[in-house]
Predicted model as a PDB file, atoms N, CA, C, CB and O in Angstrom, pLDDT in the B-factor column:
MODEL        1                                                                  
ATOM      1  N   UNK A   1      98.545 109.872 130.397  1.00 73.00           N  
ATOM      2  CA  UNK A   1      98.581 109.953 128.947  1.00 73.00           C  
ATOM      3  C   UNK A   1      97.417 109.175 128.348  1.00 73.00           C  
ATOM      4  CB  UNK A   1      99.917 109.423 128.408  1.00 73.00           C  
ATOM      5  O   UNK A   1      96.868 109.582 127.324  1.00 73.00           O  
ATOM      6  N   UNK A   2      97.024 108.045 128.978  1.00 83.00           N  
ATOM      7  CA  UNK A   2      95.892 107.300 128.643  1.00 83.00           C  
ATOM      8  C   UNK A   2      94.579 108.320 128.554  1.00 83.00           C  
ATOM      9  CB  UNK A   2      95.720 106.128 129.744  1.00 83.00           C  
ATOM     10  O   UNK A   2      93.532 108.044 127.968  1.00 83.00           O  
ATOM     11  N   UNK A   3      94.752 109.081 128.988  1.00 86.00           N  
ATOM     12  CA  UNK A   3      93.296 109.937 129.662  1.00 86.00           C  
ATOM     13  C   UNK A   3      92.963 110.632 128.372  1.00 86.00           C  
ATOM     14  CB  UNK A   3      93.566 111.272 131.165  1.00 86.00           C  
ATOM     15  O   UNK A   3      91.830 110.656 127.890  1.00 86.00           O  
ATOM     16  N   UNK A   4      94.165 111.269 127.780  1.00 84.00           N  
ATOM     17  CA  UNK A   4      94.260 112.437 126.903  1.00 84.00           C  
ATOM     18  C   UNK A   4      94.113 111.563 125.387  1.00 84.00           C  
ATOM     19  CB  UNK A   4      95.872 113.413 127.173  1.00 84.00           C  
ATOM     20  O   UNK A   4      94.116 112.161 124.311  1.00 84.00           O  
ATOM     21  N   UNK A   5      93.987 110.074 125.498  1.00 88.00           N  
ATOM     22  CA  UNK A   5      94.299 109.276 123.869  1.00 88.00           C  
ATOM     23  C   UNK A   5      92.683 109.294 124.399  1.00 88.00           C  
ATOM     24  CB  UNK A   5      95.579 107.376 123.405  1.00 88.00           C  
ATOM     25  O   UNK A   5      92.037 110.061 123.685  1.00 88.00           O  
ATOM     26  N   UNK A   6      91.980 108.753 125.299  1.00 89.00           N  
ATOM     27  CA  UNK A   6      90.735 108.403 125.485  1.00 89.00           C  
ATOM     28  C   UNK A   6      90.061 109.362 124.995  1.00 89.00           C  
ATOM     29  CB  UNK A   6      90.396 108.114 126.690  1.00 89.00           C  
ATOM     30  O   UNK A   6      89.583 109.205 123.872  1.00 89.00           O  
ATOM     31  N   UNK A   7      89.856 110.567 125.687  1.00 88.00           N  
ATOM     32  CA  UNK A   7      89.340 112.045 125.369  1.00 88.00           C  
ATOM     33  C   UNK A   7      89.328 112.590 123.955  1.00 88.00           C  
ATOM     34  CB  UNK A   7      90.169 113.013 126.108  1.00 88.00           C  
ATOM     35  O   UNK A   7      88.451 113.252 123.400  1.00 88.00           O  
ATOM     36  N   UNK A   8      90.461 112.179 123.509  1.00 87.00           N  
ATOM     37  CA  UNK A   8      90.821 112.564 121.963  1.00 87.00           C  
ATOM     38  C   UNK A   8      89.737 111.798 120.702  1.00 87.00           C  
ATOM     39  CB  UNK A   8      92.583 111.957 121.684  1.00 87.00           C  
ATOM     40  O   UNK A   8      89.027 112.282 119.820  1.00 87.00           O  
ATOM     41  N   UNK A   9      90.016 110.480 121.111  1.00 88.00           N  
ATOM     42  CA  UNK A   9      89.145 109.327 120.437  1.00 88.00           C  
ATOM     43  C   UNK A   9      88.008 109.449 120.828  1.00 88.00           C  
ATOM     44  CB  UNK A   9      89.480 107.962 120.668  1.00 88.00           C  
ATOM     45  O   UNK A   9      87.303 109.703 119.852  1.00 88.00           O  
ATOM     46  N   UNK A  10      87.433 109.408 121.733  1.00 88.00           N  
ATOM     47  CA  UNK A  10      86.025 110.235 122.545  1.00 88.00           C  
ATOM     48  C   UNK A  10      85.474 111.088 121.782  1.00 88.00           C  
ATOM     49  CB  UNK A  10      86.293 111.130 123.852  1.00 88.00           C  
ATOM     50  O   UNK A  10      84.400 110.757 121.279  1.00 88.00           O  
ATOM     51  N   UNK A  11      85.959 112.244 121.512  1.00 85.00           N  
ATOM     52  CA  UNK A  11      85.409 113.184 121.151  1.00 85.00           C  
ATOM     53  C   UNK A  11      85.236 113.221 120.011  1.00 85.00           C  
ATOM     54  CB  UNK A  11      85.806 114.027 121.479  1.00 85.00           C  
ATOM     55  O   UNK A  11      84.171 113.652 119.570  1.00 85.00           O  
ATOM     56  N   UNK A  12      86.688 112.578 118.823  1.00 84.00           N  
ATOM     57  CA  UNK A  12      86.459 112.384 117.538  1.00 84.00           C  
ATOM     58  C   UNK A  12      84.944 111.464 117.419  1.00 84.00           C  
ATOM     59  CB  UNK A  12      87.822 111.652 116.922  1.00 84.00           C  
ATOM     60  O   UNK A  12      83.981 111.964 116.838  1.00 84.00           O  
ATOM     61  N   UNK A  13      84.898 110.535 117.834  1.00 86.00           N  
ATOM     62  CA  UNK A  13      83.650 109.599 117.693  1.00 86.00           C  
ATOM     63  C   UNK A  13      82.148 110.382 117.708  1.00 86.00           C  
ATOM     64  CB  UNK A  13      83.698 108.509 118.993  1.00 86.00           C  
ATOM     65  O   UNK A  13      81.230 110.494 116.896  1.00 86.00           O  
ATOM     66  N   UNK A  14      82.515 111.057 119.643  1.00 85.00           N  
ATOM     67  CA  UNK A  14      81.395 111.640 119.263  1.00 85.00           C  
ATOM     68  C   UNK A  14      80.433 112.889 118.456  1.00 85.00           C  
ATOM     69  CB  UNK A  14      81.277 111.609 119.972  1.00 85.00           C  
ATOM     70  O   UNK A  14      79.211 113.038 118.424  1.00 85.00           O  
ATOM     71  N   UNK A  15      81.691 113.793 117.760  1.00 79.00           N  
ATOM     72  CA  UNK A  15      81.636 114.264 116.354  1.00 79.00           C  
ATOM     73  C   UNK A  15      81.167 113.843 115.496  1.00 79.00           C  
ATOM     74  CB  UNK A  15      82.439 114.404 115.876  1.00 79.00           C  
ATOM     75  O   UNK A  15      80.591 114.598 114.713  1.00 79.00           O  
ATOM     76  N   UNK A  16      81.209 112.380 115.250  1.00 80.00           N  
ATOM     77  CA  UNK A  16      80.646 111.675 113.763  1.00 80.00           C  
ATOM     78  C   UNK A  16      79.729 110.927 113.976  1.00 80.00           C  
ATOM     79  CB  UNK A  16      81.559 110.814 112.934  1.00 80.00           C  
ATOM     80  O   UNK A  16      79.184 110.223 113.125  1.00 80.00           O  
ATOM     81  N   UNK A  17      79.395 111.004 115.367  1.00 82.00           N  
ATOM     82  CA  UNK A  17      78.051 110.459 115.811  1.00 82.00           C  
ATOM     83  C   UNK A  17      76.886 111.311 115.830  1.00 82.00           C  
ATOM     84  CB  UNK A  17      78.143 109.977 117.091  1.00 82.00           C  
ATOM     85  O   UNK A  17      75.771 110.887 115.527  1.00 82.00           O  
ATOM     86  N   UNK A  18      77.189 112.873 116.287  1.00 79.00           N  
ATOM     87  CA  UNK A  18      76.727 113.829 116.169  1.00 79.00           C  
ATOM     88  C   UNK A  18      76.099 114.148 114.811  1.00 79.00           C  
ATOM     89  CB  UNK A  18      77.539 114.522 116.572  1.00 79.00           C  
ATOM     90  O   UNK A  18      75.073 114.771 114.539  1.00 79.00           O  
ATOM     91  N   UNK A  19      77.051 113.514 113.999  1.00 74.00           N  
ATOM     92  CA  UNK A  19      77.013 114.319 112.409  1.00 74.00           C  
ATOM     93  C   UNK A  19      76.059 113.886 112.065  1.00 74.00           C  
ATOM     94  CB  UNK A  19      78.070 114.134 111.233  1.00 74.00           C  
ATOM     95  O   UNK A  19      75.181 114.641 111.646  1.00 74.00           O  
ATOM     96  N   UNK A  20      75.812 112.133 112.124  1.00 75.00           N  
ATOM     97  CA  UNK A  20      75.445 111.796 111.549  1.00 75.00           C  
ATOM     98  C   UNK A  20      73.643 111.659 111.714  1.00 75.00           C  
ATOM     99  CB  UNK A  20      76.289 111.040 111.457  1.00 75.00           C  
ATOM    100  O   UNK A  20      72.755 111.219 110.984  1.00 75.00           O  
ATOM    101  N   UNK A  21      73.677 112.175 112.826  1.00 73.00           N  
ATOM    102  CA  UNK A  21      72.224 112.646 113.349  1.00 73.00           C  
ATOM    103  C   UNK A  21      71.867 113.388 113.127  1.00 73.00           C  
ATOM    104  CB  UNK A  21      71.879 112.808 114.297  1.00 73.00           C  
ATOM    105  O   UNK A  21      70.662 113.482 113.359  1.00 73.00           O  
ATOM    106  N   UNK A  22      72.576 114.588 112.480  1.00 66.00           N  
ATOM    107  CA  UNK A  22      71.629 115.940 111.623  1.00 66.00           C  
ATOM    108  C   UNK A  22      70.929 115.172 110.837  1.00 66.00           C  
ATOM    109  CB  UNK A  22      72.472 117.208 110.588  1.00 66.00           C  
ATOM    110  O   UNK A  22      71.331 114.127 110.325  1.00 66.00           O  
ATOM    111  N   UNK A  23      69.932 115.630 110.721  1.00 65.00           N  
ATOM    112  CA  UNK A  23      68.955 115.693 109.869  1.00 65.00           C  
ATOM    113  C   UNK A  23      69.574 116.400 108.491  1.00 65.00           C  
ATOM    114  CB  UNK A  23      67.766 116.439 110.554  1.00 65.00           C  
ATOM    115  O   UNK A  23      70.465 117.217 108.723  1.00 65.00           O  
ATOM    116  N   UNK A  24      69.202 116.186 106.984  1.00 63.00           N  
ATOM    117  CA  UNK A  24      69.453 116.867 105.829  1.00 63.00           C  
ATOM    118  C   UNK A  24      69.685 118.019 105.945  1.00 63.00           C  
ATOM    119  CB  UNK A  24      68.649 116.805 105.034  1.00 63.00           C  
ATOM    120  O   UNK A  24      68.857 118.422 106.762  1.00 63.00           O  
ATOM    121  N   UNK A  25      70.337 118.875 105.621  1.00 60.00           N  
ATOM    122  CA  UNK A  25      69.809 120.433 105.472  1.00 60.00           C  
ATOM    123  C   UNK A  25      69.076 121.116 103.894  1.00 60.00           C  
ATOM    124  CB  UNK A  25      71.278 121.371 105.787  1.00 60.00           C  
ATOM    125  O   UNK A  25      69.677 121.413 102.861  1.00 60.00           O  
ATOM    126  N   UNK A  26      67.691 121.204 104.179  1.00 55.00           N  
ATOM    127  CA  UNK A  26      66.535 121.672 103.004  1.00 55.00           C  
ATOM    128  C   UNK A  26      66.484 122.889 103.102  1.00 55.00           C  
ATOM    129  CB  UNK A  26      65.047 121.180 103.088  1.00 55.00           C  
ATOM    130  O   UNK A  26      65.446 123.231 102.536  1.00 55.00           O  
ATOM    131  N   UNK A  27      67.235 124.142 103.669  1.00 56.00           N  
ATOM    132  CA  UNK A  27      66.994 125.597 103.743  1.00 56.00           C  
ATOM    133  C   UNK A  27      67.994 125.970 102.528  1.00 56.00           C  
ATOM    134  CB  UNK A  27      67.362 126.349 105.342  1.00 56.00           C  
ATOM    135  O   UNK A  27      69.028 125.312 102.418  1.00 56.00           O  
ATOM    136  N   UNK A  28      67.688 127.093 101.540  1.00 53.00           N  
ATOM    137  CA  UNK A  28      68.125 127.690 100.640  1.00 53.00           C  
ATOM    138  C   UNK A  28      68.914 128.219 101.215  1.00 53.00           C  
ATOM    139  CB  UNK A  28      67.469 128.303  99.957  1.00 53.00           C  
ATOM    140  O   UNK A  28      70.082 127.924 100.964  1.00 53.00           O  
ATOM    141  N   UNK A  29      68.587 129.357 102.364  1.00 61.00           N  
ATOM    142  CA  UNK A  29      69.234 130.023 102.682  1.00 61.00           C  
ATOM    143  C   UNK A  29      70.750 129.933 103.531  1.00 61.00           C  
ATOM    144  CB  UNK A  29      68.434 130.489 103.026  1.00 61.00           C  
ATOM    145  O   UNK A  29      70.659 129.103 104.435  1.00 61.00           O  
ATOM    146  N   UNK A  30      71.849 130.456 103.474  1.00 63.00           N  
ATOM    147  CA  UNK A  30      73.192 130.818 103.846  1.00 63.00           C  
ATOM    148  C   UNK A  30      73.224 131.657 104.935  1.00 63.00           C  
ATOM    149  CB  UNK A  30      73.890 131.415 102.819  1.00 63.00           C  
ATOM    150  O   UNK A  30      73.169 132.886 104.977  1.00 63.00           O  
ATOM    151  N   UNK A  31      73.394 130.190 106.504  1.00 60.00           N  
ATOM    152  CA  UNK A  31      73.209 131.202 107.707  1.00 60.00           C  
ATOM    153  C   UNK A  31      74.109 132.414 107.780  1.00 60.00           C  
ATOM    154  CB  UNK A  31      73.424 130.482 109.013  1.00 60.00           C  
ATOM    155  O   UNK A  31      74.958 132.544 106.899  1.00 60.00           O  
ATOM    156  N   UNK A  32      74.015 133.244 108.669  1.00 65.00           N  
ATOM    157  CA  UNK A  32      75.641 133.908 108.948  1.00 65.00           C  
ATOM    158  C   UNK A  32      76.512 133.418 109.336  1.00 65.00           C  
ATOM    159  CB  UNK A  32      75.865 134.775 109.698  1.00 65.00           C  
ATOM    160  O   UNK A  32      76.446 132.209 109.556  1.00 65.00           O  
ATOM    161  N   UNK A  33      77.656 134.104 109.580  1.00 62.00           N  
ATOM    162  CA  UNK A  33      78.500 133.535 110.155  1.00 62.00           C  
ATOM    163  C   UNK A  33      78.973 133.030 111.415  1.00 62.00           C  
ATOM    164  CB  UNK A  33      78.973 133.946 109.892  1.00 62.00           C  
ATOM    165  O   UNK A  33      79.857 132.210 111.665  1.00 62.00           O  
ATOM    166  N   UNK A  34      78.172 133.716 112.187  1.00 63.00           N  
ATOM    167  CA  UNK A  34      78.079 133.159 113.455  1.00 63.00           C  
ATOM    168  C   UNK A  34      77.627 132.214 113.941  1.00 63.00           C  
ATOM    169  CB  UNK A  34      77.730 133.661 114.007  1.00 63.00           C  
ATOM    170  O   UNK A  34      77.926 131.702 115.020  1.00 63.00           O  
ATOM    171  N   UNK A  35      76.602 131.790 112.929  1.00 63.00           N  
ATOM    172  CA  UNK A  35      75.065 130.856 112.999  1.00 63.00           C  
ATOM    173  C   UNK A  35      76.544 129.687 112.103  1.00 63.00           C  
ATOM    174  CB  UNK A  35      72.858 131.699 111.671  1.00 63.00           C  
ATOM    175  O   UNK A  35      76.514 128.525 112.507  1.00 63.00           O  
ATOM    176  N   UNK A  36      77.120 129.846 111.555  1.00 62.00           N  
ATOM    177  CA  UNK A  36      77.903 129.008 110.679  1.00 62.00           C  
ATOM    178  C   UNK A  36      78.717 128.445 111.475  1.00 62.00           C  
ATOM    179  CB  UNK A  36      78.585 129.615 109.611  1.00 62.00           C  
ATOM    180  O   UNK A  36      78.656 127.216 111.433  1.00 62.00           O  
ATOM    181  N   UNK A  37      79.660 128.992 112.381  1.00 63.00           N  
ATOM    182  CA  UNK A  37      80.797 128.488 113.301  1.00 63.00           C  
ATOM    183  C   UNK A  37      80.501 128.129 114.478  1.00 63.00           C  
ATOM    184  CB  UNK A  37      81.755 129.334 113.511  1.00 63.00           C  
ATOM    185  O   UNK A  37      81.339 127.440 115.060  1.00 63.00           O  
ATOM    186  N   UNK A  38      79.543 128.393 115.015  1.00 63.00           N  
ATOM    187  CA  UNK A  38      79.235 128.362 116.768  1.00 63.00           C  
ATOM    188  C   UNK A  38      77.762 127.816 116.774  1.00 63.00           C  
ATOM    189  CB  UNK A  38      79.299 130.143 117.690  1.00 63.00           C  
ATOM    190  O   UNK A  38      77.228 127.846 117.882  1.00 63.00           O  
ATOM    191  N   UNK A  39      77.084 127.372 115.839  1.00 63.00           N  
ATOM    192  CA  UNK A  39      75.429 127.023 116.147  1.00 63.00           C  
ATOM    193  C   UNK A  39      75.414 125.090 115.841  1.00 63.00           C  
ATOM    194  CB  UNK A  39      74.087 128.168 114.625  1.00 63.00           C  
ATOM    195  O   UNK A  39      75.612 124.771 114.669  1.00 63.00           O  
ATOM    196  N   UNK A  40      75.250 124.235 116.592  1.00 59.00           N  
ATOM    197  CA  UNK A  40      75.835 123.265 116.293  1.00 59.00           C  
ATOM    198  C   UNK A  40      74.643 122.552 115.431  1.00 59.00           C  
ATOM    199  CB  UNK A  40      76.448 122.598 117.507  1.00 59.00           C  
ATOM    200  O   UNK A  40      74.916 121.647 114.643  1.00 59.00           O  
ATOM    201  N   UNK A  41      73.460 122.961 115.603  1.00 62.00           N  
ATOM    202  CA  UNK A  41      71.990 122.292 114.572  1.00 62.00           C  
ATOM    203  C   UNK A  41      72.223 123.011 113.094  1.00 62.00           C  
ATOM    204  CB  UNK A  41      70.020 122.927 115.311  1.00 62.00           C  
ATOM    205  O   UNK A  41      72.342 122.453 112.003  1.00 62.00           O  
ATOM    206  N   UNK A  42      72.255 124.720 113.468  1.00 62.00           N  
ATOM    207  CA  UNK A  42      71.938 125.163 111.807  1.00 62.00           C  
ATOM    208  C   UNK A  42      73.341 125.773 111.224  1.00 62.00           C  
ATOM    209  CB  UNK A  42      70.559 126.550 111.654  1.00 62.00           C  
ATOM    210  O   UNK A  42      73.483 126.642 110.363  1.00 62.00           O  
ATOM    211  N   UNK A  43      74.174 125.165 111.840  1.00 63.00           N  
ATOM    212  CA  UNK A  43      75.366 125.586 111.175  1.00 63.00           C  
ATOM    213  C   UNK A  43      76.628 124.681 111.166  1.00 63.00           C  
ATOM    214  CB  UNK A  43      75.715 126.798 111.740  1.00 63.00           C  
ATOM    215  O   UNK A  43      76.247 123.514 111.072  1.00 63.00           O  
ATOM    216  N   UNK A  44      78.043 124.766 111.229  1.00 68.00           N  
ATOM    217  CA  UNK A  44      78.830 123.910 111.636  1.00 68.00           C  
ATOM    218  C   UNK A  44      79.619 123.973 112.780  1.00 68.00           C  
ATOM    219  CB  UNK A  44      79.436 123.727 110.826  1.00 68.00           C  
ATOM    220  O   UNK A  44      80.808 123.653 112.806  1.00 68.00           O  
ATOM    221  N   UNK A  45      78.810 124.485 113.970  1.00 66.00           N  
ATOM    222  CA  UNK A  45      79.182 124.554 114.872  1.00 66.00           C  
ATOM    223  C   UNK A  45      79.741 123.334 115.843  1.00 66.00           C  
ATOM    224  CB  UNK A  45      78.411 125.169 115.146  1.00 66.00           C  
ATOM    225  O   UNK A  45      80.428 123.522 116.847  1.00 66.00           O  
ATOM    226  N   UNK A  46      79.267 121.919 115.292  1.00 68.00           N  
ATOM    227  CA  UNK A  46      79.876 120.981 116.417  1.00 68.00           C  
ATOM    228  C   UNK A  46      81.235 120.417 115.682  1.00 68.00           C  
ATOM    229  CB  UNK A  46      78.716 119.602 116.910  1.00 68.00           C  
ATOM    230  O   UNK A  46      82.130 119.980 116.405  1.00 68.00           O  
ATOM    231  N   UNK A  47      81.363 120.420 114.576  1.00 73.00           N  
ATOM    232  CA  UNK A  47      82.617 120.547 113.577  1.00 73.00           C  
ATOM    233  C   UNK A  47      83.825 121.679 114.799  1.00 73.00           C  
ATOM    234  CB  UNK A  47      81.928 121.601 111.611  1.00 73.00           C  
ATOM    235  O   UNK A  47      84.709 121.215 115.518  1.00 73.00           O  
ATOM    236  N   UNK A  48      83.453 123.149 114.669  1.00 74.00           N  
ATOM    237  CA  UNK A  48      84.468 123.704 115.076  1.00 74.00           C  
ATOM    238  C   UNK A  48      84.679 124.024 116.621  1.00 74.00           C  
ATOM    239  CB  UNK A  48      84.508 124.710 114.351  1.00 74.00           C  
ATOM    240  O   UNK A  48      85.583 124.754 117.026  1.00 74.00           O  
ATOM    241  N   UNK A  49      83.696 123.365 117.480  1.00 77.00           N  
ATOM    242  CA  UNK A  49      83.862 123.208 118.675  1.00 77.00           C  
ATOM    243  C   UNK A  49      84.591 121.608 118.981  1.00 77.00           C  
ATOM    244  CB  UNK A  49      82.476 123.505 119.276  1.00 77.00           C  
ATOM    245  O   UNK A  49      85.721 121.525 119.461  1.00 77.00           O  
ATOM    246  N   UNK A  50      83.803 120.450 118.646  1.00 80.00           N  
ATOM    247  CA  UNK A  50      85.098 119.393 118.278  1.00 80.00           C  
ATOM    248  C   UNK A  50      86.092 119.528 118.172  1.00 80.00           C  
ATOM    249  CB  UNK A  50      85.202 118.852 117.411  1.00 80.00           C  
ATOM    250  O   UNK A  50      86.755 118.888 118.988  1.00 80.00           O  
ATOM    251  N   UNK A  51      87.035 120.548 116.991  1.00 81.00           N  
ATOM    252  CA  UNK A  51      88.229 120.385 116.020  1.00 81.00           C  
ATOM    253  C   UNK A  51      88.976 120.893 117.149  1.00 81.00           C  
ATOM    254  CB  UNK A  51      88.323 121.225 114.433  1.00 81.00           C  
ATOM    255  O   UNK A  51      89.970 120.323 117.598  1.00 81.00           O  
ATOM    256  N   UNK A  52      88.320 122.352 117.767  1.00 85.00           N  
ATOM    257  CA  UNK A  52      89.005 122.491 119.241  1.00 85.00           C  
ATOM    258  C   UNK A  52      89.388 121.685 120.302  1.00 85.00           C  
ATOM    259  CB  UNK A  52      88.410 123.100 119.858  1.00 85.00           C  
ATOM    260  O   UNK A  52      90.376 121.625 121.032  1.00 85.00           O  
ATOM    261  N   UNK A  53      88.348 121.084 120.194  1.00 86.00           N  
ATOM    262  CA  UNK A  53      89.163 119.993 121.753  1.00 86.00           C  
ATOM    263  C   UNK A  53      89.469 119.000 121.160  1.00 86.00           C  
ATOM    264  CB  UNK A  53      88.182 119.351 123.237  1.00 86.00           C  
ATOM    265  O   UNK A  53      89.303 118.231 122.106  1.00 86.00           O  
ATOM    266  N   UNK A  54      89.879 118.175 120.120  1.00 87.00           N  
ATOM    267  CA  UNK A  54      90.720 117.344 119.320  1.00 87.00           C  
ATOM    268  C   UNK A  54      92.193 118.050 118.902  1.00 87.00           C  
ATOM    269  CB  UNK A  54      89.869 116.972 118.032  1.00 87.00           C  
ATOM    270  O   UNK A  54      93.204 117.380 118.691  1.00 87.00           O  
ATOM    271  N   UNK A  55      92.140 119.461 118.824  1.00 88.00           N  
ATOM    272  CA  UNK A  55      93.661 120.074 118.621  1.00 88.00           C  
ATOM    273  C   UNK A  55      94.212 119.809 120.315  1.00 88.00           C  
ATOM    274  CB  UNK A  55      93.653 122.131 118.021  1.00 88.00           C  
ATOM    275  O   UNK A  55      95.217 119.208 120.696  1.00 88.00           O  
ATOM    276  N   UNK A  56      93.045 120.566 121.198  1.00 91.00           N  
ATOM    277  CA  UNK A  56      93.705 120.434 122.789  1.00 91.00           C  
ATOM    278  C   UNK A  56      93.997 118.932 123.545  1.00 91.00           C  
ATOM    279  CB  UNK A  56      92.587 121.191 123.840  1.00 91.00           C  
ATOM    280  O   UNK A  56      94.919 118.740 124.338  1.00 91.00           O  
ATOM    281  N   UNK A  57      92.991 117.905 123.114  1.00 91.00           N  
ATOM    282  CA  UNK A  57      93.156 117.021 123.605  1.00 91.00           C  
ATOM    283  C   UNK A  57      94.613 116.372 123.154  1.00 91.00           C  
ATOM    284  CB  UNK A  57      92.044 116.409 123.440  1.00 91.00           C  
ATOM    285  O   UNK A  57      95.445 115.975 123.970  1.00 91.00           O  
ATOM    286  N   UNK A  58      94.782 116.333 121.697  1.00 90.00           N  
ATOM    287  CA  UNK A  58      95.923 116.071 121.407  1.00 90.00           C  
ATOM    288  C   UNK A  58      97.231 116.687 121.609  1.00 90.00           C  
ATOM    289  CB  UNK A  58      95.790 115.944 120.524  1.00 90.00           C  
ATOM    290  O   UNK A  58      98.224 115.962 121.555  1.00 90.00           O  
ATOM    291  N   UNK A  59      97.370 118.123 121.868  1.00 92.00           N  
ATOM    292  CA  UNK A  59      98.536 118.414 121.937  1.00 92.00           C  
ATOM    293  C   UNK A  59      98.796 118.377 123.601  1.00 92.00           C  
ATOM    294  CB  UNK A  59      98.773 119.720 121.145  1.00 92.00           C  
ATOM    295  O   UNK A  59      99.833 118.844 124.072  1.00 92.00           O  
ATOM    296  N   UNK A  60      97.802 117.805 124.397  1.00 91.00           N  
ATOM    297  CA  UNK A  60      98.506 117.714 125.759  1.00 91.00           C  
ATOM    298  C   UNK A  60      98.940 116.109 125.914  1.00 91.00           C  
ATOM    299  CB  UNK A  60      97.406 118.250 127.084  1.00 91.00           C  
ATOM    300  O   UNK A  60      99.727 115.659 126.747  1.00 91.00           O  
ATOM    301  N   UNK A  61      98.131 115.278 124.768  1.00 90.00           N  
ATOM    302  CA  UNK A  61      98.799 114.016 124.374  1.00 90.00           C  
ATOM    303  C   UNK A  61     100.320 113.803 123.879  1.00 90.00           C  
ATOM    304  CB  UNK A  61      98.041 113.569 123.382  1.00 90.00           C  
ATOM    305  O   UNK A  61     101.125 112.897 124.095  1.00 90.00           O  
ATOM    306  N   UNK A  62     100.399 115.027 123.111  1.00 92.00           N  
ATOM    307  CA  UNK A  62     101.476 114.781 122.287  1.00 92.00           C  
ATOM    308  C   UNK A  62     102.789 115.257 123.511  1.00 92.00           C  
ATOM    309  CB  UNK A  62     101.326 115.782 120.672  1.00 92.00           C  
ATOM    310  O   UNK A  62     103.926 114.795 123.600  1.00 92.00           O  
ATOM    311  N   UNK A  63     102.055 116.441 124.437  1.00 92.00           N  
ATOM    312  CA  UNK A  63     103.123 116.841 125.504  1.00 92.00           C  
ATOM    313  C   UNK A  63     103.487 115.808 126.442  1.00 92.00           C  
ATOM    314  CB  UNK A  63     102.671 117.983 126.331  1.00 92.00           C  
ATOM    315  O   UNK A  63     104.631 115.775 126.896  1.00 92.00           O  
ATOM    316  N   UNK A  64     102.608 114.958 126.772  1.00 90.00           N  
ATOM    317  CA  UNK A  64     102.484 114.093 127.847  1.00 90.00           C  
ATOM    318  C   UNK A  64     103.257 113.010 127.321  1.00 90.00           C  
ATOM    319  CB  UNK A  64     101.053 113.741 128.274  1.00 90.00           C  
ATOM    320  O   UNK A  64     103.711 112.240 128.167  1.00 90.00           O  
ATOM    321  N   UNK A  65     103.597 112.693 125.719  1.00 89.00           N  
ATOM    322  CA  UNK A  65     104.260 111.966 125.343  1.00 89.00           C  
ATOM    323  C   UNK A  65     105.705 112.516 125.492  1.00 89.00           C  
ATOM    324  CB  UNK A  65     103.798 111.628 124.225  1.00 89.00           C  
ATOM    325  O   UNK A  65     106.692 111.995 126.012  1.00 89.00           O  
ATOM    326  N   UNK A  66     105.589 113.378 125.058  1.00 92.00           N  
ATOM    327  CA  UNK A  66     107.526 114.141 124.859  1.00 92.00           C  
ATOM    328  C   UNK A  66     108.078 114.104 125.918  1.00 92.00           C  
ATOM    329  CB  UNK A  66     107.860 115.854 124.461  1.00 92.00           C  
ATOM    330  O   UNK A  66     109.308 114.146 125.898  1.00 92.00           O  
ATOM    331  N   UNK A  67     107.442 114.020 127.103  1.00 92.00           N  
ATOM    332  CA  UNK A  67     107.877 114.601 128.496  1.00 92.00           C  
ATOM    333  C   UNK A  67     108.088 112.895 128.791  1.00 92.00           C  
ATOM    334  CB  UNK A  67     106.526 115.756 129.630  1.00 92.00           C  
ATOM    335  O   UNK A  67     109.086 112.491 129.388  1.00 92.00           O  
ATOM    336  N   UNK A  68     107.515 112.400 128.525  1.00 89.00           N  
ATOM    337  CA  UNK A  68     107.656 110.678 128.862  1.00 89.00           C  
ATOM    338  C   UNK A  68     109.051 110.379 128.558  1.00 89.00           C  
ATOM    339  CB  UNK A  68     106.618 109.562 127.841  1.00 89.00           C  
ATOM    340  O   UNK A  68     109.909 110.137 129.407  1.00 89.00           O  
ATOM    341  N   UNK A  69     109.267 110.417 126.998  1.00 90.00           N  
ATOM    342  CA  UNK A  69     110.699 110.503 126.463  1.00 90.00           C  
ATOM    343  C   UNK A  69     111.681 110.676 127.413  1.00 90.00           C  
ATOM    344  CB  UNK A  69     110.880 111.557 125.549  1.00 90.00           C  
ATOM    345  O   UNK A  69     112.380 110.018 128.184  1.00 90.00           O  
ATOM    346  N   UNK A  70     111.406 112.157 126.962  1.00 92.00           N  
ATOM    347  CA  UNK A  70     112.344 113.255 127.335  1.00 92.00           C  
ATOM    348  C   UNK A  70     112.934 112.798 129.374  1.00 92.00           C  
ATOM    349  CB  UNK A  70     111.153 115.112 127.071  1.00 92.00           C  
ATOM    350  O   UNK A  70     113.797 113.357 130.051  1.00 92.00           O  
ATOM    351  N   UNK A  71     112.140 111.783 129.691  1.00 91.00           N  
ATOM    352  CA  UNK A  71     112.394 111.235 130.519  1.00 91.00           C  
ATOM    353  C   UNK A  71     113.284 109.972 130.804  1.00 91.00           C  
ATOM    354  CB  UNK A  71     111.540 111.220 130.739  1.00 91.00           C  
ATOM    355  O   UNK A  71     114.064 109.773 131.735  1.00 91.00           O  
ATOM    356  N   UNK A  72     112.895 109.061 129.584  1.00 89.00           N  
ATOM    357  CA  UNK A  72     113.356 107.879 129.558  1.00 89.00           C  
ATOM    358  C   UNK A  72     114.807 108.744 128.962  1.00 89.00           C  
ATOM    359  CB  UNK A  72     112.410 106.603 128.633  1.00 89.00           C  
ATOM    360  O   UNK A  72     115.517 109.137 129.888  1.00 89.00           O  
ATOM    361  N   UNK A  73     115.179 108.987 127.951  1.00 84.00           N  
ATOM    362  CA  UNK A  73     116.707 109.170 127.701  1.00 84.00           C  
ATOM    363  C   UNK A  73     116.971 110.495 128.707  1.00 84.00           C  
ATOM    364  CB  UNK A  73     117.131 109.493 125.864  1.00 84.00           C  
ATOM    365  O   UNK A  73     118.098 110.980 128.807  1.00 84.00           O  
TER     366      UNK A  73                                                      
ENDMDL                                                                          
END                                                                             
């Protein structure tokens, strides 16, 4: 369970470490959408590749917790 709090916090961090290393964005233009979700420089791609393994990391946290429980009683 330790593994999955580490990984979780891990990854959140390195998300906002990431972020904060873009450079401004000075383009007028409105990538597509693909370039928007999956491109991690000209779009918000490390946002929705992150948010993914922060939902996964956590819900095998949250399993790894229940099952702990669900053990003790």
């Amino acid at each position: 369970m330790g593994n999955w709090i580490v990984l979780t916090v891990g990854t959140l961090v390195a998300m906002v470490v990431f972020r904060m290393k873009r450079p401004a964005d000075e383009t007028l233009e409105t990538p597509s959408n693909f370039i928007t979700f999956f491109h991690p420089i000209l779009g918000e791609g490390d946002l929705f590749v992150g948010g993914v393994l922060v939902l996964y990391f956590s819900s095998r946290l949250f399993l790894a917790l229940s099952q702990t429980i669900r053990s003790i009683f």
